[in-house]
N, C-alpha and C positions, 0 to 999 in steps of 0.2 A: 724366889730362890736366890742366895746369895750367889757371886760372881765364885766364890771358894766353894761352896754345896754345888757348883756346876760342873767346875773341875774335878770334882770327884767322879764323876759321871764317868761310865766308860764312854769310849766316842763313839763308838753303834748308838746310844741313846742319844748322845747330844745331837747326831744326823738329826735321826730319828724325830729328835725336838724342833728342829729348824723344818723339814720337810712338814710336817703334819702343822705348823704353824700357817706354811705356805699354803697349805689345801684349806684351813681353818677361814684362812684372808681374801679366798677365791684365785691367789695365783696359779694353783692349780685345780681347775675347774672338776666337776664328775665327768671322769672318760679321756680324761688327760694323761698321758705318760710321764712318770716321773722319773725322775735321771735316773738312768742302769747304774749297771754298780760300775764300769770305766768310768762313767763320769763320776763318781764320788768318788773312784779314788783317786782321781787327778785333781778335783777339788778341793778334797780334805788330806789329799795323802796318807790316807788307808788302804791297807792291805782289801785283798777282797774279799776273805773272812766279813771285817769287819763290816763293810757295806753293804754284802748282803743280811748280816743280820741285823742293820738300820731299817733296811725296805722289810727283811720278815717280822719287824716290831709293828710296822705301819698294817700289813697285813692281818696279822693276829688280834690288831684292835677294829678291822673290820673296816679301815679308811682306804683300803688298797686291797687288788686283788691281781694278782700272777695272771698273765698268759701266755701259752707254751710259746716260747719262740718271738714273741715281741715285745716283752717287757711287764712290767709292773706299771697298771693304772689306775687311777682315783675312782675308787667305787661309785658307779652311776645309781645304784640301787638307792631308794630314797626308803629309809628307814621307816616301819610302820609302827604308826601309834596306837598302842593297846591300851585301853581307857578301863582299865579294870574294874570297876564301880558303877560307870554308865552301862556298859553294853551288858548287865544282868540284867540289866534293870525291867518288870515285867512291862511296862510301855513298852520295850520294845521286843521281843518274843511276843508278850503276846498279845500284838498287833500284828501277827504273822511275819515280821521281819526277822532277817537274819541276823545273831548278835556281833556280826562282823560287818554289816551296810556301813553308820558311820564310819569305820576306822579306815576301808577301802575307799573308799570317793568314790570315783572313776574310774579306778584300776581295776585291771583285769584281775577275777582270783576264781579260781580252777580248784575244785578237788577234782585230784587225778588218778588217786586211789580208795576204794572203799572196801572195807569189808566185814560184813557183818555172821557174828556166829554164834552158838551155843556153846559153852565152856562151861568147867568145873570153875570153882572159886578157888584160888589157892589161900594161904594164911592170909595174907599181906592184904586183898580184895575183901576176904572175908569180914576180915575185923576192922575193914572202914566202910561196911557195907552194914556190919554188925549181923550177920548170918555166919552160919554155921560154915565152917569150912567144906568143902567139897560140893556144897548147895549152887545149883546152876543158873550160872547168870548168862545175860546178852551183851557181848561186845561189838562194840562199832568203833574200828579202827580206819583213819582217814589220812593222807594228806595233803596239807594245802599249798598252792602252789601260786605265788604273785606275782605279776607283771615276769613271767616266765621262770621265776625264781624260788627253788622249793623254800620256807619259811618256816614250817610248822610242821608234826605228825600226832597223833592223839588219838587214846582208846577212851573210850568210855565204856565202863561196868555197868550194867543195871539189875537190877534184883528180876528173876526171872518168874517171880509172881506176881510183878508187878506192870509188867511190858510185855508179856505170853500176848502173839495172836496180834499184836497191836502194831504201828508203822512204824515203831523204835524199832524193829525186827527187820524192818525194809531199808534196802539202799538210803531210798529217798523218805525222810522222816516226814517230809509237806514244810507249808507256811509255820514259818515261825520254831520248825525243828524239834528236836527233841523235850524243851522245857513246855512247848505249847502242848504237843502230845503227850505229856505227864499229870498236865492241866487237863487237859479231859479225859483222863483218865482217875480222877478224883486223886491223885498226889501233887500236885503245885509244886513248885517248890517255891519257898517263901524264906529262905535263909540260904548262906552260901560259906563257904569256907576256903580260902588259895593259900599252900604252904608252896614258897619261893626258895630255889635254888640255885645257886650257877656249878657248873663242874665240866669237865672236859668229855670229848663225847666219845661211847665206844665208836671203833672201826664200821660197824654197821649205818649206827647213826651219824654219821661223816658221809657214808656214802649216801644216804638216802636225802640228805638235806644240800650237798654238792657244795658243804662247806670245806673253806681253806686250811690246809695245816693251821693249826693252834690257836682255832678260832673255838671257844667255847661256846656250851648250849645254855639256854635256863630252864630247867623240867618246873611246870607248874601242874602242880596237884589238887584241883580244886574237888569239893565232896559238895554236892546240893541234898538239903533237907528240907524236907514235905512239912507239912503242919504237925507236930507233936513230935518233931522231932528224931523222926525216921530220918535215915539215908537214903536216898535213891537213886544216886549218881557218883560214881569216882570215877573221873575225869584226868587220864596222865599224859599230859602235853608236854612236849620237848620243841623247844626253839632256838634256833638261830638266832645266838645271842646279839649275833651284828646287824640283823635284818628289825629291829625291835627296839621302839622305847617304850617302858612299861609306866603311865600317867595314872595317878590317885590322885582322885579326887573328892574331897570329903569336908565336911565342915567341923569347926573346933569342938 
């Protein structure tokens, strides 16, 4: 960026650019306070409009998080890598692992909410399930919650002639989860499909993921298909766009 493309800048962003440079460089550490807005405007000589809206740019990109009454500090959450391509992968489901082990290490991760039900199929289900509308399927809605921090919420759809009777129906799906118990149940899946979005989140999902003002989600929509080509899974995840880097890995 030129010296003249800098100055165009309103000064909330040029803050904005020095601060997040600082946390970038390790001067300011995860869990550090970064100057209130008195101290930015006696440094930079801004009003306090403007320096609060430098700290709420830091915030909204997910490097800084508000706390009532003590300031604005350097997110200590360590961003989890989602390996989209690996952790399908049938080595691991079904090997009875969960398709979250690599990506969690060590970290503590909790589902904290489960629910599983019988429901109609609305349009939207139907016709990426490729059944009839109002045909009844099994949802299991969860969320997941890491190193005390909610991350993730997600239903999945399943065709309910296809999972009737079976531990897709139950809380707890067993070793290796939903894609293992689809496997013995003679539909595999052997093919996968993720349509990616970013978008702002409603009022509900703000609340449920204990995300900051104008921090966006990424809803990932993935559909699994069985051999020939069935559907047998629509899968609708919503994340915590700041808690997340999503890694593809693949060859040329």
């Amino acid at each position: 960026m030129t010296s003249q493309d800098s100055t165009r800048q309103p000064k909330y962003q040029r803050i904005a650019d020095v601060l997040r440079t600082a946390i970038q460089s390790g001067e300011y550490g995860p869990g550090d306070r970064l100057p209130g807005e008195n101290d930015l405007m006696t440094t930079y000589h801004v009003a306090r409009m403007t320096a609060r809206q430098a700290l709420g740019v830091l915030q909204n990109e997910g490097l800084a998080e508000a706390r009532k009454g003590a300031g604005v500090f350097v997110r200590a959450f360590k961003p989890l890598r989602r390996r989209g391509i690996q952790r399908l992968a049938q080595e691991q489901w079904g090997a009875g692992r969960s398709i979250w082990s690599d990506e969690t290490e060590d970290r503590e991760l909790v589902v904290d909410e489960v629910d599983v039900r019988a429901e109609e199929a609305d349009d939207r289900i139907a016709g990426a399930l490729g059944i009839a509308p109002g045909s009844q399927v099994w949802a299991r809605s969860r969320r997941f919650v890491l190193d005390g921090k909610p991350v993730l919420f997600a239903t999945s759809y399943l065709p309910s002639d296809v999972v009737a009777d079976s531990a897709i129906t139950q809380p707890d799906t067993g070793p290796g989860g939903t894609y293992a118990r689809l496997s013995e149940l003679g539909h595999k899946p052997v093919h996968f499909r993720e349509e990616i979005r970013s978008r702002m989140p409603s009022t509900g999902e703000a609340g449920r993921l204990s995300l900051s003002m104008g921090t966006p989600v990424i809803q990932i929509v993935r559909t699994a298909f069985a051999e020939g080509g069935r559907a047998v899974e629509v899968n609708e995840m919503t994340l915590d766009s700041a808690s997340y880097v999503l890694e593809y890995d693949f060859d040329a």
